[in-house]
N, C-alpha and C positions, 0 to 999 in steps of 0.2 A: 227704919225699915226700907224706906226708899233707896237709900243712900247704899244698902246690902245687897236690894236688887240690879241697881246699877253698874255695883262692885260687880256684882255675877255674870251680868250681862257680857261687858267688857271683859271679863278674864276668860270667857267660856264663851266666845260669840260665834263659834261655828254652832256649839250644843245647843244654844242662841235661836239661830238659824234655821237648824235641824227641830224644833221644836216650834216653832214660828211656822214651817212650811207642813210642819203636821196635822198641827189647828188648823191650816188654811185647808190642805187635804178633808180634814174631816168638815170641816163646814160647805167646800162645795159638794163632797160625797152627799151632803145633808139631800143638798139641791139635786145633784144627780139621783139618785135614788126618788127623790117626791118625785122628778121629773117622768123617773121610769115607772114609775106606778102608775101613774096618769095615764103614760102611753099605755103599758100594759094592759093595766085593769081598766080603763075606758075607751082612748079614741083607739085602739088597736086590739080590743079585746076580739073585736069577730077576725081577727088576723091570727090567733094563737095556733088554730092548726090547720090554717091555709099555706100549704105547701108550697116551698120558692120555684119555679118555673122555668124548664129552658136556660138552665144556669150551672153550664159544667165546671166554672169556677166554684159557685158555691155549693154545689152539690160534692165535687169532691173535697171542700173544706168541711164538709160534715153538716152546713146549715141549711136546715130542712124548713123552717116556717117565718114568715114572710113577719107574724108578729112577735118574736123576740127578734129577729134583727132589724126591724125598724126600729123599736124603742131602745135597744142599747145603743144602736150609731145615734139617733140622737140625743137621747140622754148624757152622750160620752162626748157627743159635740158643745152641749150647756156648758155642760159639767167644768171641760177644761178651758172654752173661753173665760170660764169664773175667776179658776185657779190662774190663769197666768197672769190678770189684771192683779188681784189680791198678790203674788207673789212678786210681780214687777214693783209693787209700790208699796207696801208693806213686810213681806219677809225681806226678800234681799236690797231694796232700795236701788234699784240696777240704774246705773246712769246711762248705759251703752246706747250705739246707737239703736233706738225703735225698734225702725223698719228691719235690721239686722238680726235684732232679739225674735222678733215678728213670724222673721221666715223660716229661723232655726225653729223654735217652738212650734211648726204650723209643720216642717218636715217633723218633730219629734211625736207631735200628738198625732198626724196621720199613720204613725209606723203603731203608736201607741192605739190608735181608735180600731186600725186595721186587727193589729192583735187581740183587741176586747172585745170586737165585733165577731170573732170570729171563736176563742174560746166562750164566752156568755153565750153565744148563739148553738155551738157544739153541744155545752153543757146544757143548755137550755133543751136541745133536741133530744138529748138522754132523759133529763129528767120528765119529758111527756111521753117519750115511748115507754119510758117504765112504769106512768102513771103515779108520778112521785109528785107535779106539779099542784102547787099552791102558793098564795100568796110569802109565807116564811120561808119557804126551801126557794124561792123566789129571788126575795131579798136575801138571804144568806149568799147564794152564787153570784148576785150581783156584787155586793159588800166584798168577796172572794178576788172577782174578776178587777174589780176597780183598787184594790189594794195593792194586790201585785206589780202592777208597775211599776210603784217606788223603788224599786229597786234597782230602776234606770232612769226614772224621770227623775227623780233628786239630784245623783251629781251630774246629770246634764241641763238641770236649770242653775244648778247653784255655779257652776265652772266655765259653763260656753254658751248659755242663753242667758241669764240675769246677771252678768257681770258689771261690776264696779270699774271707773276709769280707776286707772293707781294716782295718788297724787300726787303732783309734779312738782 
């Protein structure tokens, strides 16, 4: 059995990869998400609809309350120092330099936190204006908003942030 999985691995190691960086995905989602309940439902719960302030950036980004986008930028910030440690040294085994991997990753999750922070927080603002908010409509839009990414954060860890040197 070992010996089939090993087979598998090697013949199929992008699929490999791709399945490695998934698990990894959902195990810090685990983390992100407890993280955002915390903030949510306790140290930022008198935040829920206390209005953002003097902020024509975020006001016209649509994010209205001070407690969903405090606990999605930080939950988004946990979240993906998790994934990139787990991904650097268990999905892809990246040898490259660090500090390189470091800053490319730190531009991709700021474009990445900037966009989560800002649709969770939009949706977030719909769903208390309409009186929709609870704990499960809650975590569904979070679960929503943290998912989406993959769609860009995959082949830009697997290709130009967690690269393998070639061997010589």
């Amino acid at each position: 059995m070992k010996e089939k999985a090993k087979a598998f691995v090697e013949k199929h190691s992008e699929i490999w990869k791709f399945i490695k960086f998934t698990f990894t995905g959902a195990s810090t989602s685990i983390l992100e998400m407890a993280v955002y309940a915390v903030l949510q439902y306790g140290v930022f719960r008198s935040l829920q609809g206390v209005p953002v302030e003097n902020s024509p950036v975020l006001e016209f980004l649509g994010i209205e309350y001070k407690g969903y986008l405090y606990s999605y930028l930080i939950s988004a910030i946990i979240g993906y120092a998790a994934a990139f440690l787990m991904n650097r040294k268990l999905t892809f085994k990246a040898d490259a330099n660090p500090l390189v991997s470091s800053i490319l990753y730190a531009i991709m999750v700021i474009c990445t936190i900037t966009f989560n922070t800002w649709f969770g927080a939009f949706l977030g603002t719909i769903v208390t204006n309409n009186g929709w908010s609870n704990f499960w409509v809650d975590m569904l839009l979070k679960l929503v908003v943290m998912t989406l990414p993959t769609v860009w954060t995959y082949p830009l860890s697997r290709f130009v942030i967690h690269r393998k040197k070639k061997d010589s």
